[in-house]
C-alpha positions as CSV (number, residue, x, y, z in Angstrom):
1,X,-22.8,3.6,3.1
2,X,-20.6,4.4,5.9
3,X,-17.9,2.7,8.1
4,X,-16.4,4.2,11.5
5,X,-13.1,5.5,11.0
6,X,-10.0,3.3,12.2
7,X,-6.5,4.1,12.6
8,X,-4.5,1.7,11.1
9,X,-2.3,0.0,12.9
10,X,1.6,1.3,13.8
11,X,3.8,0.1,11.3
12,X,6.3,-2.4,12.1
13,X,7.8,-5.8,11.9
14,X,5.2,-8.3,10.4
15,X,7.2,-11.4,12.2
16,X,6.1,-9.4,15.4
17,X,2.7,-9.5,15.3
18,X,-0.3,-11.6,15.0
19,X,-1.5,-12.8,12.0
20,X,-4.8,-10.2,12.1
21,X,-2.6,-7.3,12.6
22,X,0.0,-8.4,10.1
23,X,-3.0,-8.9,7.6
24,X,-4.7,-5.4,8.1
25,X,-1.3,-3.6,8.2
26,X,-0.7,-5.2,4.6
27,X,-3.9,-4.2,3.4
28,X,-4.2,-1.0,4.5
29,X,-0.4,-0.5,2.5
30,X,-1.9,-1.7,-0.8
31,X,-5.2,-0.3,-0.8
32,X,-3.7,2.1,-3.1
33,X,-2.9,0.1,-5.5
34,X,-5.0,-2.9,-4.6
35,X,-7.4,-2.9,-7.7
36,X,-4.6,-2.0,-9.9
37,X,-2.9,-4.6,-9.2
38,X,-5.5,-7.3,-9.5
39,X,-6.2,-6.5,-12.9
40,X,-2.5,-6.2,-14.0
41,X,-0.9,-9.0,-12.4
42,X,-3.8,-11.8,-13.3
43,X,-4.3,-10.2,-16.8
44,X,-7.8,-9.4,-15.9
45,X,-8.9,-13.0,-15.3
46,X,-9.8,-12.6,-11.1
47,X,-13.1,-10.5,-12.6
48,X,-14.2,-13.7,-14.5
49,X,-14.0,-15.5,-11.5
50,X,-16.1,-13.2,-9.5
51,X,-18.5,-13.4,-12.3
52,X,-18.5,-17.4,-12.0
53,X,-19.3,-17.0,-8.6
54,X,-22.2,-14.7,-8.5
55,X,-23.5,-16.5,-11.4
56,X,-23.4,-20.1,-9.3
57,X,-25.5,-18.2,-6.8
58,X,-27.9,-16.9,-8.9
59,X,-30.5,-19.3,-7.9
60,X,-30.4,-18.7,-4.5
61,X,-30.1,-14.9,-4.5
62,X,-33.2,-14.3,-6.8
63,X,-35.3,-15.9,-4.4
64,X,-37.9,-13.1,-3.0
65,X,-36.3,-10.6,-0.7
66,X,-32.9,-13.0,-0.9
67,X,-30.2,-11.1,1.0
68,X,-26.3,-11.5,1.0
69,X,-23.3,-10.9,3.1
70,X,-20.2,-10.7,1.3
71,X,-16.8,-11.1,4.2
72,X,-13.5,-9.4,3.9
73,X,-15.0,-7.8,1.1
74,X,-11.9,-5.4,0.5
75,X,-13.0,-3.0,-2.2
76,X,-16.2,-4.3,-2.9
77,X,-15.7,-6.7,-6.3
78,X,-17.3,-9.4,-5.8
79,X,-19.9,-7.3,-3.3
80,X,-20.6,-5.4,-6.6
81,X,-21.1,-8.6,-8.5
82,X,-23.2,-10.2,-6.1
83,X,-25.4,-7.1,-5.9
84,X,-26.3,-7.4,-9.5
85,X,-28.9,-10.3,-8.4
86,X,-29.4,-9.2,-5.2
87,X,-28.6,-7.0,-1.8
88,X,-25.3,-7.4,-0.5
89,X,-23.6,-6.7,2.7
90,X,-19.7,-6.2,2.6
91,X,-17.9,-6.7,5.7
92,X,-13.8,-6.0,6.5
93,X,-11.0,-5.0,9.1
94,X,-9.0,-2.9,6.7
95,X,-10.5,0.6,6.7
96,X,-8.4,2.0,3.7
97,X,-9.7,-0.9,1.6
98,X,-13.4,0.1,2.9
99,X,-13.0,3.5,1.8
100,X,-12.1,2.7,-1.8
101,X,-14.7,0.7,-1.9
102,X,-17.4,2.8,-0.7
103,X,-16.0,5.5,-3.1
104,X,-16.7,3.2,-5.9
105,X,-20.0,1.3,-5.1
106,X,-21.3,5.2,-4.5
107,X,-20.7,5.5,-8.4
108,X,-23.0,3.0,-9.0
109,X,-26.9,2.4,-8.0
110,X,-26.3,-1.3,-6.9
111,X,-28.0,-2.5,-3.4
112,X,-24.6,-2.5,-2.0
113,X,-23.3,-1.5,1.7
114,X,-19.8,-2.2,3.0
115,X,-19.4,-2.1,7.0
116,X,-16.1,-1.9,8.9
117,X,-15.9,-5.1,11.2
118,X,-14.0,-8.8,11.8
119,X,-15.1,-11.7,9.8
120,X,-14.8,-14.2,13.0
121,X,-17.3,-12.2,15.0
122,X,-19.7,-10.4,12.6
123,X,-22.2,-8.1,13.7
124,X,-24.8,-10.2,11.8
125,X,-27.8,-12.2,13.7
126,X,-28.0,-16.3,13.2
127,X,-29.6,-17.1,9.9
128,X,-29.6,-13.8,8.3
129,X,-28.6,-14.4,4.7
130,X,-29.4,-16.5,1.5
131,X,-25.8,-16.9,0.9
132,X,-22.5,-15.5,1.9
133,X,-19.3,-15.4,0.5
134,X,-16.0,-14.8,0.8
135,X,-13.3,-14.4,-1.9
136,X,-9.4,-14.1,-1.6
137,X,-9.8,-14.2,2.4
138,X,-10.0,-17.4,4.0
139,X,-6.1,-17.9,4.4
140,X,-5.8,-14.6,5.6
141,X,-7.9,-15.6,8.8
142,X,-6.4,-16.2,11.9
143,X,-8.8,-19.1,12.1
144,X,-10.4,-20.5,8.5
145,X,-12.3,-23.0,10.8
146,X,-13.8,-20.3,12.8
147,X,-14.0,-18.1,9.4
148,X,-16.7,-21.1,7.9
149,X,-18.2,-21.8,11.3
150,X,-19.3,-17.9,10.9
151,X,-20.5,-18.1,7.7
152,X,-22.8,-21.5,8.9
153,X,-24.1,-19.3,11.8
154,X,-25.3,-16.2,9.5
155,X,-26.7,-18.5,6.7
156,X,-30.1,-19.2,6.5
157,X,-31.5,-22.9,6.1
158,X,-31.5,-23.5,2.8
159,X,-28.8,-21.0,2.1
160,X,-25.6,-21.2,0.0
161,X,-21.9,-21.0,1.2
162,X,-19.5,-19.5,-1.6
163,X,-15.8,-19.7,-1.2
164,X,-13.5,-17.9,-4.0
165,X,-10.1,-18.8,-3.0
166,X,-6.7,-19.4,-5.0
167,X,-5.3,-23.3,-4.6
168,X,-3.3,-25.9,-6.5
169,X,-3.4,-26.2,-10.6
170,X,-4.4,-29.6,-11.8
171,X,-2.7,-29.7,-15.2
172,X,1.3,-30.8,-14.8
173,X,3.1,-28.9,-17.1
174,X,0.7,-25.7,-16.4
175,X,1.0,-26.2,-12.9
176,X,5.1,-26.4,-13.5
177,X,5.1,-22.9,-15.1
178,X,2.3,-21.0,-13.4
179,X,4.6,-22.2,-9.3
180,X,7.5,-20.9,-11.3
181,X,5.2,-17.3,-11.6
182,X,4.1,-17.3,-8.6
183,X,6.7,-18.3,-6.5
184,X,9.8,-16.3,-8.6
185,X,8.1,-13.9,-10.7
186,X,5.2,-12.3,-9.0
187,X,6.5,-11.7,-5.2
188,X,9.3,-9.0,-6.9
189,X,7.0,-7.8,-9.2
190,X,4.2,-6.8,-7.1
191,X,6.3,-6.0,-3.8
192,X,8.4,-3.5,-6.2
193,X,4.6,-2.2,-7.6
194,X,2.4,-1.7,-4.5
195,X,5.4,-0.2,-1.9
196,X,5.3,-3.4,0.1
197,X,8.1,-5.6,1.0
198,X,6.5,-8.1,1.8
199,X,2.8,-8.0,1.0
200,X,3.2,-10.5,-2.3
201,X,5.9,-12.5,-1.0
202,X,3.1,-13.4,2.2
203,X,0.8,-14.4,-0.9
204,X,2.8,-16.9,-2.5
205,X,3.5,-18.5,1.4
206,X,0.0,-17.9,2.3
207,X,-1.6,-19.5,-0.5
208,X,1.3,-22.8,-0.7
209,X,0.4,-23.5,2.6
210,X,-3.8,-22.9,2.3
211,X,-5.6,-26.8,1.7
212,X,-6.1,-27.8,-1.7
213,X,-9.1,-28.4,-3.4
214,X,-10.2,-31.8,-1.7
215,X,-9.2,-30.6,1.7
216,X,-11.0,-27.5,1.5
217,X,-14.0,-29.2,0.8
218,X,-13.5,-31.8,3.1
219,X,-12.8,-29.2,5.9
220,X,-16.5,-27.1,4.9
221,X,-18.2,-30.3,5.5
222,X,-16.8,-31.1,8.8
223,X,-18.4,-27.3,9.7
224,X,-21.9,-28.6,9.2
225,X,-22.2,-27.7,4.9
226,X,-23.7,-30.4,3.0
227,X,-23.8,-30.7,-0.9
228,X,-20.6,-29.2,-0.9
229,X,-18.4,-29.3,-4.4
230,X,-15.9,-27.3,-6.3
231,X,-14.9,-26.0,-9.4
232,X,-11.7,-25.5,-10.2
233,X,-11.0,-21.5,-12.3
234,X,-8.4,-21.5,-15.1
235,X,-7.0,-24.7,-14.2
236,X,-7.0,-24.9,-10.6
237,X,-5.3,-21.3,-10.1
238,X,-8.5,-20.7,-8.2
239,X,-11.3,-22.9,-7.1
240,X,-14.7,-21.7,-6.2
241,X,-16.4,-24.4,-2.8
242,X,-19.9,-24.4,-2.9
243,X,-21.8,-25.6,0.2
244,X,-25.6,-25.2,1.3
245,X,-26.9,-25.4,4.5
């Protein structure tokens, strides 16, 4: 499990670059601290909903010689969850995040490899996978529509589309107190805990201005998905889109 080695790219002013550059700077200052982080700042709860999703795909991924694909992977979570069931390809842009994540899958003895490449032009041939996924990294795309129109192309017929994103909570006063978090509480904490200025305070904007629940789903179908539905995660923090081909 290997991945080319990439400089990252020169530091600088995020408002002066494009949104991919902006993303992979970001990452590639958190990797650090990325999994830490996770963990700490959702109480533990974003590994339950990488669970959920491997477990809504386990029908389609322990189909004989099932394959998956797994894009802007990071450090491999949901690639190692996925694995469990069946082989899984991780694919991201952010070469520090890559090499924690080979570092850890190498512990392990899952059917796991994580490749270095862009989630709008794979290096992955029409119709290769049983499903692919992608979790946390829609928003971050330059284009989401020309994110899910690459996951069509590389799923199979009768394949499954998995999308693990955050989005809007559905109960009133819960959804009061969790904006109040997230918008005053988090950005400080985690800027302040991973060296970034900015990194968390891009999350809160990035994720206020991402499609809610409906639209998201509404948007996979006008791709070319069909069946598509979603479940919402610990009251709508997070949703999980499900859409077959």
């Amino acid at each position: 499990m290997r991945s080319k080695s990439v400089l990252a790219p020169e530091a600088g002013d995020p408002k002066d670059q494009g949104k991919a550059e902006q993303v992979r700077e970001m990452f590639a200052q958190i990797a650090p601290r990325y999994d830490f982080l996770n963990r700490a700042l959702s109480l533990g709860i974003d590994r339950r909903w990488r669970k959920r999703t491997a477990r809504k795909l386990a029908d389609v991924l322990t189909r004989p010689g099932a394959v998956a694909a797994d894009l802007c992977c990071g450090t491999g979570d949901l690639v190692s969850e996925i694995a469990m069931f069946a082989p899984c390809f991780g694919l991201d842009f952010c070469h520090p995040m890559l090499t924690l994540g080979i570092k850890k899958i190498s512990t392990t003895k899952l059917p796991a490899t994580l490749l270095e490449g862009d989630a709008l032009n794979t290096p992955f041939a029409d119709c290769s996978f049983d499903a692919v996924t992608i979790g946390f990294g829609l928003r971050n795309l330059e284009s989401p529509r020309r994110g899910l129109e690459e996951m069509y192309r590389i799923l199979k017929p009768g394949g499954r589309a998995a999308v693990l994103e955050f989005s809007k909570p559905v109960v009133p006063l819960f959804s009061q107190l969790f904006a109040f978090y997230f918008g005053r509480v988090l950005p400080p904490i985690g800027n302040a805990l991973s060296g970034s200025t900015f990194a968390y305070t891009y999350l809160h904007k990035s994720v206020n201005d991402f499609p809610d629940q409906a639209t998201l789903a509404a948007f996979m179908r006008s791709v070319g998905f069909f069946n598509v539905r979603y479940y919402n995660l610990s009251g709508g923090i997070a949703a999980l889109h499900l859409g077959d081909k």
